[in-house]
Structures are given as structure tokens and as C-alpha cells.
N, C-alpha and C positions, 0 to 999 in steps of 0.2 A: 361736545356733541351730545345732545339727549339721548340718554338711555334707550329710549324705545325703539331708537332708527338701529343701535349697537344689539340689543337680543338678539332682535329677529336673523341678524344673519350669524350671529354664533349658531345658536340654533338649526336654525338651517343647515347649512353647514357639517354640523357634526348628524345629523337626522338625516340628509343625503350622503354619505360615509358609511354610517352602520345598516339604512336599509338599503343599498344598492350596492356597494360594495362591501358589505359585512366587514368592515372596520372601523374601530374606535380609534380618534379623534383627542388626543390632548393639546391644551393651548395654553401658551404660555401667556405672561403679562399684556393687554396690547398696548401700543404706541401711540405716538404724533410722530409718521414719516417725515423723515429730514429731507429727503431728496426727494427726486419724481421718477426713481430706475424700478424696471423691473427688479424681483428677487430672485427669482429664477430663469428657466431656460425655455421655459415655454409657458406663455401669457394667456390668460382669458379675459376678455374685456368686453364688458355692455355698459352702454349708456340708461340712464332713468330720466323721464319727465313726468310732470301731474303734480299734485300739493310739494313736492322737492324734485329741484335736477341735481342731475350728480354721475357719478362714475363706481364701477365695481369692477374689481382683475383680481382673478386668484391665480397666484404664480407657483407654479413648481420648477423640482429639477429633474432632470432627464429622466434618470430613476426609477424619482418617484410619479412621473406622468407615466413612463412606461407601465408600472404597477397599477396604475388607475385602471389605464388602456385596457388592463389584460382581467382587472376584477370587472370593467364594466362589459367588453368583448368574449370574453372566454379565449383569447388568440393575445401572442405573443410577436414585439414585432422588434428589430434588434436593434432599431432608433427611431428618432419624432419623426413618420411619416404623417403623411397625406391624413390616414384615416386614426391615428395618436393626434393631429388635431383638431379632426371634426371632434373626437372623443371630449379634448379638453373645453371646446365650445362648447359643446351639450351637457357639459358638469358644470362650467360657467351657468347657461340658462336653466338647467336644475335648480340650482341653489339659488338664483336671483328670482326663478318664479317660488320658490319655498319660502324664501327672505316676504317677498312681496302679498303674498299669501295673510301673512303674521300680521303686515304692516296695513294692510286692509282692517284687517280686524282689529287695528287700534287706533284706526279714523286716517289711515294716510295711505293715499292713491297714488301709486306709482303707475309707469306704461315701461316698460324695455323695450330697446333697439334690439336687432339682432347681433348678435355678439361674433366680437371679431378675435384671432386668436394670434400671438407675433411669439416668433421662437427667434432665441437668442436672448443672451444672458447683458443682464445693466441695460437694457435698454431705455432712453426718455421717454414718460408718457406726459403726457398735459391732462390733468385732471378736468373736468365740466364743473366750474366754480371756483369761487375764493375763498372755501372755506378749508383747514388744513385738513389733512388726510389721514385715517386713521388705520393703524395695521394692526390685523388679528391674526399673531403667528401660530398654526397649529403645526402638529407632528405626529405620525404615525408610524409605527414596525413594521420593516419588512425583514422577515425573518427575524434577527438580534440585532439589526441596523437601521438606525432613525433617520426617515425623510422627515423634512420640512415641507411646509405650507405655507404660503401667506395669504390672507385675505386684507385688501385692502378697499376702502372707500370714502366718499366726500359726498354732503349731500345740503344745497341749501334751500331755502323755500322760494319759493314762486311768488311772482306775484300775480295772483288770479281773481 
């Protein structure tokens, strides 16, 4: 996969963390996902068309959604309700409009669906393409305890 489509959403990513939820963002090596399961327990997922179609889900675990929940809300809620996952959509289209942002700016026009959010843990997704899927695992502290993150994507060109 070109480098250009992979910054943009490191980037993103870690720039939607430290300035809305005042947290830093470490990532580990990323991958070629072997399977098509969620990683976590609760899913964000948007579709892309324009010069690439494709797919984007960043998965967490209960946790570390609840954690987001509460840096993005101010309010603490004691599992993934109703509004833990409008929270996880709107961090989903955060980062895909920040991603898409970047990706403008270096000649590639994406559009996002509106993004859909599935709780529960291993779940099948079907990626939009056949190109393989690539995972960018980040992690964050809470308190002296590490959540994970995964951001995952696929993205191939159009023919326009």
C-alpha cells in the first residue's frame, strides 16, 4: 500500500487524541490483517469513495472506549451504552475527516459514508475491495494500564 494513503491516518489519529482527548498515542509496528474480525469490543466503521474506495474501523476495548467516552464527554458511563457509541462514531468521523483532510492535500479525493459503530468482540467485517487490509495498532495509558487500538484500512483506486 503507498505510503501516502498510511501517514495520513497515523497522523490523524494520533492529532485527534492529543488535541481532543489530551492523550498521546503510541503505535506499534503495523500489519497485513490475516483475518476480517474486529479487535475489540466496540467498532467504528466508514466507508470512502472518490479517486479510492475502501473501508476504515478503529476498534477498541470496552475500557479503553469507556476512557474516550469520558475524555471526549466529560461523564462517565459504567458500559458501551447508547451514547459510548455515538461517541465511538464521531471519533471514527473525526479521524477519517482529519485522515481525508491530509489526503486532499496530496492529490487524493475521498467522500465518507456515515459511519456505522458494532459492539462486540471477533466480529466479521467485509472490507470494500480486494485489496489486503492493513492494521495500525496504537496504545494509550490509563492510569499505569495499557489500552490498545487498532486502526484498520483498505483502499483501492477507482476507475474514473
Amino acid at each position: 500500500m503507498d505510503v501516502k494513503l498510511i501517514n495520513p491516518f497515523i497522523s490523524a489519529t494520533r492529532t485527534v487524541f492529543k488535541t481532543m482527548l489530551s492523550m498521546d498515542l503510541d503505535m506499534d509496528k503495523p500489519f497485513v490483517k490475516t483475518n476480517n474480525c474486529t479487535a475489540g469490543d466496540i467498532t467504528g466503521v466508514i466507508g470512502f469513495a472518490g479517486d479510492r474506495r475502501g473501508s476504515l474501523c478503529i476498534s477498541l476495548r470496552q475500557k479503553g472506549a469507556l476512557y474516550v467516552y469520558t475524555a471526549l464527554v466529560g461523564d462517565e458511563k459504567p458500559g458501551i451504552t447508547a451514547e459510548v457509541v455515538d461517541a465511538i462514531g464521531e471519533l471514527t468521523n473525526i479521524i477519517s475527516g482529519q485522515a481525508r483532510k491530509e489526503l486532499e492535500s496530496a492529490g487524493v479525493n475521498l467522500k465518507a459514508a456515515i459511519p456505522t459503530v458494532i459492539v462486540g468482540q471477533g466480529l466479521e467485517l467485509h472490507f470494500i475491495g480486494k485489496l489486503p487490509v492493513l492494521s495500525l495498532p496504537f496504545h494509550f495509558k490509563i492510569n499505569d494500564v495499557t489500552e490498545s487500538m487498532q486502526v484498520d484500512f483498505s483502499f483501492e483506486k477507482t476507475d474514473q
